[in-house]
Each structure stands twice: as structure tokens, then as C-alpha cells.
C-alpha positions in Angstrom: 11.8 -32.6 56.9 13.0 -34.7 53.9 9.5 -34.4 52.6 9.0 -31.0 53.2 12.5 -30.2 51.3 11.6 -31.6 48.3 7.7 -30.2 48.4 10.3 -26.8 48.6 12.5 -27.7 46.0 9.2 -28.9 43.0 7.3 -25.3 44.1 10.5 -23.3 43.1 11.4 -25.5 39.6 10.5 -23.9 36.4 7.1 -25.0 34.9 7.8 -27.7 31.8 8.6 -26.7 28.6 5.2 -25.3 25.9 5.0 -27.8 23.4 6.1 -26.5 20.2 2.8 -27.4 18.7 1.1 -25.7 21.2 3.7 -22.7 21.2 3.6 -22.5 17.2 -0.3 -21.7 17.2 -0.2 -18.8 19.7 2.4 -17.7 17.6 0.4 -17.7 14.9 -2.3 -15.8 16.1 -0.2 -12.9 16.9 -1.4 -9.8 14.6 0.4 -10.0 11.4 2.2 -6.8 12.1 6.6 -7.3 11.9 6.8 -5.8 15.5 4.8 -8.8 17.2 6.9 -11.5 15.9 10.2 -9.7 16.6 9.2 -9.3 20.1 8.5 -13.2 20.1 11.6 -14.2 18.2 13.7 -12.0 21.2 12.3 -14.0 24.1 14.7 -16.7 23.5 17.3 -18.4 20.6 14.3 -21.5 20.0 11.6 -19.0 20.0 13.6 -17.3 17.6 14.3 -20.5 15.4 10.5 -21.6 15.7 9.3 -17.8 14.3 11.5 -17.6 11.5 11.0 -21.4 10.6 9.5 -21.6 6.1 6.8 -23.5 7.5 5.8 -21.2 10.4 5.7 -18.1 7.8 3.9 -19.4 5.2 1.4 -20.9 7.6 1.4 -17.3 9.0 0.9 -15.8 5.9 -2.4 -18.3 4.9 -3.5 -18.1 8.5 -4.1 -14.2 7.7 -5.8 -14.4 4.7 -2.7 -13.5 2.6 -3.7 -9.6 3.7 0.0 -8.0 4.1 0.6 -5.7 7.0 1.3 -1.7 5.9 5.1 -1.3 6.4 5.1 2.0 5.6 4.6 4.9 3.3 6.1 7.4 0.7 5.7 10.6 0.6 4.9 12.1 -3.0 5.5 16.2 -2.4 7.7 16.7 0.5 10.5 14.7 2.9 11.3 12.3 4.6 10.6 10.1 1.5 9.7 7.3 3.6 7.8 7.3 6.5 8.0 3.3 8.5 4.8 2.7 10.3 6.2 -0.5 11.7 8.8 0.1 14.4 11.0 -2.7 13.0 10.9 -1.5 9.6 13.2 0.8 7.9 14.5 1.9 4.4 18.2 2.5 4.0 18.0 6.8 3.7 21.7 6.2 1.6 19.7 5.0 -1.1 16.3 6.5 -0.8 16.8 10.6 -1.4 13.4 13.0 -1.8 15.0 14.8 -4.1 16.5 11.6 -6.1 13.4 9.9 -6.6 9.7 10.3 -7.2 7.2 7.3 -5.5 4.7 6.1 -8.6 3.1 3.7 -7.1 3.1 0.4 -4.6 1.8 -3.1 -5.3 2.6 -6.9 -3.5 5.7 -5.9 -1.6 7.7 -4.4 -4.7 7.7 -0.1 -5.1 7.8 1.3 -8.6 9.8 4.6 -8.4 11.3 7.1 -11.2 14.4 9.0 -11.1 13.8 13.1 -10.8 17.3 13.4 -12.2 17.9 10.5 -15.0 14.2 9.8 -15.3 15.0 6.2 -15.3 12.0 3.7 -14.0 13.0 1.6 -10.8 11.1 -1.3 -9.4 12.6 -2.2 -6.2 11.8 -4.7 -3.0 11.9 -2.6 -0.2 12.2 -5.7 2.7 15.0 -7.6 0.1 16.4 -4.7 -1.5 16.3 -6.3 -5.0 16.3 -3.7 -7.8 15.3 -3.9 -11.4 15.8 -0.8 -13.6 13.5 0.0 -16.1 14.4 1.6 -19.3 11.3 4.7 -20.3 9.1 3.7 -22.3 9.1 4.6 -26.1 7.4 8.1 -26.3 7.8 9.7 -22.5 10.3 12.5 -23.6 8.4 15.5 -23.7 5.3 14.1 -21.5 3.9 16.7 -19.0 2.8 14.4 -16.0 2.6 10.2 -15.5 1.4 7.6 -13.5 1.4 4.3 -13.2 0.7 0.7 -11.7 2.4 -2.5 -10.6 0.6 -6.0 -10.5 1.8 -9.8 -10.9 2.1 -10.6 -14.3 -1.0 -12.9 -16.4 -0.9 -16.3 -14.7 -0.2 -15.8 -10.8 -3.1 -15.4 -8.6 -3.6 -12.2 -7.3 -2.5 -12.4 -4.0 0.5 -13.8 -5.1 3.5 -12.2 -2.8 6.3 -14.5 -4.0 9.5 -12.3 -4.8 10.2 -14.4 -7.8 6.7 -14.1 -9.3 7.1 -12.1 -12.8 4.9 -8.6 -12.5 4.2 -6.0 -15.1 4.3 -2.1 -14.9 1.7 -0.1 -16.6 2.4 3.7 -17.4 0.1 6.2 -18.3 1.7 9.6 -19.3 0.4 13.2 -20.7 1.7 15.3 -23.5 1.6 18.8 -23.4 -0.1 18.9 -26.7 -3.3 16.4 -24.5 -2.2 13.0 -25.3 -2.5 10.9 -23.0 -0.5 7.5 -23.9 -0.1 4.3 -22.2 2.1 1.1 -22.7 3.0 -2.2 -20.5 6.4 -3.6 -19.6 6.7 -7.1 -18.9 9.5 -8.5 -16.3 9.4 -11.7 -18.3 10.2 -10.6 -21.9 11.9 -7.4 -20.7 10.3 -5.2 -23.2 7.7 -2.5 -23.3 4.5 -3.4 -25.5 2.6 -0.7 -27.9 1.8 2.6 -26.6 -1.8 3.2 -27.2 -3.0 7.0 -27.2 -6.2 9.1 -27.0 -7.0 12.7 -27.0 -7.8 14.2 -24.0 -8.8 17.8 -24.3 -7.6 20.5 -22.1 -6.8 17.5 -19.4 -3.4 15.8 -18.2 -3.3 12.5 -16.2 -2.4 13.7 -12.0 -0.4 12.0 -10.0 -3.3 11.6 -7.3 -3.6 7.7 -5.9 -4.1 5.0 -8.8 -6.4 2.3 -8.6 -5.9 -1.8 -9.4 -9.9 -3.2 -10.7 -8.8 -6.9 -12.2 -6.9 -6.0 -14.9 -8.0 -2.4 -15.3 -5.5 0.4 -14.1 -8.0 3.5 -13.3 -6.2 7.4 -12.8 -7.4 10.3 -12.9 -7.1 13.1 -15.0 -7.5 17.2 -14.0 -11.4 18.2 -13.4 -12.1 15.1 -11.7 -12.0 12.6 -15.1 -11.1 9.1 -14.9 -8.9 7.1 -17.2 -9.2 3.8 -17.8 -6.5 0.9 -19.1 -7.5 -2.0 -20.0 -4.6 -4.7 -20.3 -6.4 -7.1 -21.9 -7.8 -5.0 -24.5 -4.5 -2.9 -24.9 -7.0 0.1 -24.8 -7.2 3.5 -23.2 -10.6 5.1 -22.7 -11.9 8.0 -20.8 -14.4 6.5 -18.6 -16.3 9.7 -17.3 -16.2 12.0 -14.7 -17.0 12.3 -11.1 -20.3 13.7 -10.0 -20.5 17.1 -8.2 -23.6 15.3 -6.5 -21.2 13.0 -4.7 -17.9 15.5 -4.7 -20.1 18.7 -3.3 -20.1 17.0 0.4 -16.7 16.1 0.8 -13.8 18.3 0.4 -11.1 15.6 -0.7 -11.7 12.7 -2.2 -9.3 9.3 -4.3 -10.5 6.3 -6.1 -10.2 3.2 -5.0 -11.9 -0.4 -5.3 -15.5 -0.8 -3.7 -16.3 -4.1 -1.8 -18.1 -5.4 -4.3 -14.9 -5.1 -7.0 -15.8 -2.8 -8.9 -14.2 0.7 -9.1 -15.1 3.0 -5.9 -14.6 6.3 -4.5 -13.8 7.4 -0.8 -14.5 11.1 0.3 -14.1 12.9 3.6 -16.5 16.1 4.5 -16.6 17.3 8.9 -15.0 13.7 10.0 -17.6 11.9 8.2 -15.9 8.8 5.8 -18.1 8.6 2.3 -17.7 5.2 0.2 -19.6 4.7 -2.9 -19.2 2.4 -5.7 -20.1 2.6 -9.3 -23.2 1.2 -10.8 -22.9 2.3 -14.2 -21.8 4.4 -17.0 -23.4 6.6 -18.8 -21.9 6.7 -22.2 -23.3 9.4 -23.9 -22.9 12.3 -21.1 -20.1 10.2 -20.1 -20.8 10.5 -16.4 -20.5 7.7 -13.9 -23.0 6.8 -11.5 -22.7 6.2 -7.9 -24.0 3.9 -5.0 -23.3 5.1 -1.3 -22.2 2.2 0.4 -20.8 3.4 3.7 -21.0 6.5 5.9 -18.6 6.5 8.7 -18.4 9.0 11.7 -14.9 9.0 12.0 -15.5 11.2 15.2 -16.3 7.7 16.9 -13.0 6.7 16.4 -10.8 9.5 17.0 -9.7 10.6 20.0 -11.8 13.9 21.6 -8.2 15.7 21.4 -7.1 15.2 17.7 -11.1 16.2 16.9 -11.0 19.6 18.6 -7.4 20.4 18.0 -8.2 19.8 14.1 -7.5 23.0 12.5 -8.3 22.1 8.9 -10.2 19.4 6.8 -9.9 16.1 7.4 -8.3 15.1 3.8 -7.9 11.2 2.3 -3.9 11.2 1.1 -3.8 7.5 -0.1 -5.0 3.8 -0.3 -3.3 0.7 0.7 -5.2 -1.6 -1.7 -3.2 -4.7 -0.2 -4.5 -3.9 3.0 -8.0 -1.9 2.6 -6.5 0.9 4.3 -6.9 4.6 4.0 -4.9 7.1 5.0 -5.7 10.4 6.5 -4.4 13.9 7.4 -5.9 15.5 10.0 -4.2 18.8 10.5 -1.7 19.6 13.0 -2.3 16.1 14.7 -0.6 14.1 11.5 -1.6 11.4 9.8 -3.9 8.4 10.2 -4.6 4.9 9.1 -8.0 3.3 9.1 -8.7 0.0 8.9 -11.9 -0.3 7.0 -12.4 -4.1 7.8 -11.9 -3.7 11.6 -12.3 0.6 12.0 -9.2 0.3 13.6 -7.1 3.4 13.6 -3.4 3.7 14.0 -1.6 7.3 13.4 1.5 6.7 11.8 2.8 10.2 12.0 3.6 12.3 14.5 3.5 15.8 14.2 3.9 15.8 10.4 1.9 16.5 7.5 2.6 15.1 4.1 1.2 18.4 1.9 -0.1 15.9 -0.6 -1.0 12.4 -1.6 1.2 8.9 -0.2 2.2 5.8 -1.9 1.5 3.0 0.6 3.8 0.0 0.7 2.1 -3.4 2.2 4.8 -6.9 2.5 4.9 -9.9 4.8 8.2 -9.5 6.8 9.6 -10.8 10.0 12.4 -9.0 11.4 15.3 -11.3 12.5 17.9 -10.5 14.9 21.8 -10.5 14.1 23.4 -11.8 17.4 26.7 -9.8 16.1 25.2 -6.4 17.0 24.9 -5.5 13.7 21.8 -4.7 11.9 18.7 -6.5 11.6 18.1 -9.2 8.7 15.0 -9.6 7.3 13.0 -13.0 7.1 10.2 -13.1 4.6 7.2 -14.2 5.1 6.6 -14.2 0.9 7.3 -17.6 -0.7 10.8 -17.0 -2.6 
């Protein structure tokens, strides 16, 4: 009986203890998404202290290729002015107003914004909440339209994430009179450099998605012409313009890199997913040239629902360059994001259509967990 007690007792004991080692590298292959390790980090207080350990996160962050999740997105032409595609992500709404601010344009976990009512320049970390204020550049007042660009400054590697890495902001801006003008502001000296200017005739720089090629910042101007600046030449060149050859089968289309890093261009015509990338350009009838890379039936990958519900074109609204993501509207359903390395697709939206064009913003974050019932505190991933 003794013997049979005991047998009793060892069957109903709790199994030993995962080693940590062991424990750390399932961790570590969880997807890189926030929501996965704040689920992980509320199973108990040591798998909360093992998540949010600096040596599990950067390990995390190297383990996935230093390829940030998207966190969310702004919209450009309508509210709410930030739409959280992670479930344990969120931007204070005290501090974010549609009607204050106006999203330029998202790059390594910082947001470069400008203010609809002072027109002052803000560059701020959405997961930290850091803000630097930028002062306009010499020559905006009186410009018609701008855009604009965020990178790491000359130096860092480009997939530098670290919050203290220096950055620069380029800005592109149109006159009235067809100038189109362009200058760089450095974190690290404070200043903005030269504005360099050309004339562009009867065209004005948009505010469609802008496009991050090495140390080129490509936009695009009315009628389908593309800008280009080059940093290290301090120059600002009309490049050419897109090709009614590749525009004539898609009904929306935004520039963004190609695979092969160069300068590319993603369309959508009847759920069918056109990428090309440029070959050449032609100087004299200044037209660029164009390679299709990849056709992709998006009807594959929606469901049969959202494909016979849609009641309009399938438009592209923005690029997560961070990521390689695309966003999609597909009307009334909401809007998408495809994955283009995996052709995963996650919608992000629910009943809602933006009207217009999105700013994504891509940053390693792991939520943490206030035990005094107050809100959550961010732990980065990004070296600090």
C-alpha cells in the first residue's frame, strides 16, 4: 500500500522545471510580432523576467534577421490618425490629433510628422515617446505640397534600429511658381544643409508613398514623374516618368524598392499584384524602363468572401519598406497587409477605408506588464 501511495503521489507532482536554455530558444522562435511575447511574458513572473531580459531581445532581434514587425499605420487623409495592427500596441490619442498633425513619412522605429497648425517638423519614437522638433527648413513658406524621408545618418548600417543612432531627414517641397527644392537636416549638427532646386514644369511633388534606394530618396511628382535626391551628390534630378505600358493594367500603383535594390514599382489591376523593377533610363525621352518581376493572384490568398463582396478596385495605399509589406484596400472589406516574402496576409482593418495613401510604422517592441494595474511599459527590443 505504501508503494502504491507513493506511485500515487510521483503521477500527480508537476513535471520538472524547462531549462532556461531550453525555454529561451522556443522563446525565440516565436514570430517577431509584440503580441506573442506579451502572451509569454504573462504565463508567469520568471517567464516574464527571461522575455524581457537585454540579451534575450537582442538575440531576438538577430535571430529575425533584424526585419521589424509592422506596429501599425497612419492614416494621411482621414481619422483615426493611427491605426495599431498589433493588439498590444497603441499611441497615446492625447497627443496624436488628425487634425493636429499630418504623417510624412516612417523609417527604423522613429515617425517624421508636421504640424497642420504651426507647420513645425516633429520626429518622434512612437514605442519610447521621445520627440525632437524640427525647425522648417530655409525656403518652405509659400511651398504648395512636400514630402519627405527619414534614414540613419552616414556611418550606421542600415538596419540600424538603435534609438540613440543619429538619423537625417530629407524634405522635398513644391512652389507654386514649379520649384521643386530640397535640403537635409542632420540630428547630429542640428542644422539644415543647402536647399538645392530645379524647375519642374507644370508639376508639384504629391504626397503619395516615398521610397528609400541607398542613399537616394525617390517621390513622385503629378502625371506619374519621379524625383530623385541624391544625398551624396546634394542633387535633385527628374529621373523620368512612369510608362503607360506598365500603368494601363493596373488601376493604382506606388513606388517602392525591387528585390534586386534598385528602384521598383508595385501595381494592382482585378486582384492581380504587378512588381517590376527598373532596368534603365532613358535620358533623352526621359522615360524609365521596366522589368516585370512578379505577378501575384492575390485571389489565391483572399478569402472567397472579401473577393466577391469587393465593390471597387483593389488599390495599393502604402509600403512598409522595413518589413517588405504592402498595404491594400479592398473596398468595403478594409484594408490588408501582404507579406511579400511569405504571401502572408493579415487585414488590419475592420470595416474602414483609409480614402488615400498610409504611412507604415515598423519597431522591435515587447510589451511589458505593470503589476500595479496601470498601463503597459514598453521593453525594446532596439539596442539603446
Amino acid at each position: 500500500m505504501a508503494e502504491l501511495a507513493a506511485d500515487s503521489r510521483s503521477a500527480d507532482s508537476p513535471p520538472p522545471p524547462m531549462p532556461d536554455d531550453v525555454l529561451r530558444e522556443i522563446l525565440l522562435r516565436l514570430p517577431p510580432e509584440p503580441i506573442y511575447l506579451f502572451r509569454a511574458s504573462s504565463v508567469s513572473k520568471h517567464w516574464r523576467g527571461l522575455v524581457h531580459d537585454a540579451g534575450f531581445l537582442l538575440r531576438c532581434r538577430e535571430f529575425h534577421g533584424g526585419t521589424p514587425p509592422v506596429l501599425g499605420f497612419f492614416n494621411l487623409t482621414r481619422p483615426p490618425l493611427f491605426v495599431p495592427t498589433s493588439g498590444s500596441f497603441a499611441v497615446s490619442a492625447a497627443t496624436m490629433h488628425h487634425g493636429d498633425w499630418w504623417p510624412l513619412h516612417c523609417h527604423r522605429g522613429r515617425a517624421l510628422l508636421i504640424s497642420r497648425r504651426s507647420r513645425a517638423l516633429l520626429v518622434r519614437d512612437l514605442v519610447t515617446g521621445d520627440e525632437r522638433r524640427l525647425p522648417l527648413p530655409p525656403g518652405f513658406e509659400g511651398s504648395w505640397e512636400d514630402n519627405c524621408g527619414t534614414l540613419c545618418a552616414a556611418g550606421h548600417a542600415d538596419n540600424c534600429h538603435c534609438r540613440s543612432c543619429p538619423f537625417l531627414v530629407a524634405f522635398v517641397f513644391s512652389h507654386r511658381c514649379f520649384i521643386t527644392s530640397a535640403c537635409l537636416y542632420s540630428s547630429e549638427i542640428g542644422i539644415w544643409g543647402d536647399t538645392t532646386s530645379i524647375y519642374t514644369p507644370n508639376q508639384l511633388v504629391t504626397r503619395k508613398p516615398t521610397v528609400l534606394v541607398g542613399n537616394m530618396l525617390y517621390c513622385q511628382l503629378d502625371n506619374n514623374w519621379i524625383i530623385e535626391f541624391d544625398f551624396d551628390a546634394y542633387s535633385l534630378d527628374v529621373i523620368g516618368e512612369l510608362s503607360y505600358r506598365e500603368l494601363n493594367s493596373c488601376v493604382g500603383h506606388i513606388i517602392m524598392p525591387a528585390e534586386d535594390g534598385q528602384l521598383g514599382l508595385a501595381g494592382l489591376g482585378d486582384f492581380s499584384l504587378y512588381l517590376w523593377s527598373n532596368i534603365a533610363f532613358i535620358e533623352e525621352g526621359m522615360m524609365v524602363t521596366w522589368q516585370h518581376r512578379r505577378v501575384i493572384d492575390l485571389k489565391k490568398f483572399l478569402a472567397p468572401e472579401v473577393v466577391a463582396e469587393c465593390a471597387a478596385p483593389v488599390w495599393p495605399i502604402g509600403y512598409a519598406q522595413d518589413a517588405d509589406v504592402i498595404f491594400i484596400e479592398v473596398y468595403p472589406s478594409g484594408v490588408y497587409m501582404i507579406h511579400l516574402k511569405s504571401m502572408h496576409i493579415d487585414k488590419v482593418s475592420e470595416n474602414m477605408t483609409c480614402g488615400g495613401y498610409v504611412c507604415a510604422y515598423t519597431s522591435f517592441y515587447a510589451p511589458g506588464i505593470n503589476t500595479g494595474g496601470g498601463d503597459h511599459q514598453p521593453e525594446l527590443l532596439n539596442g539603446s
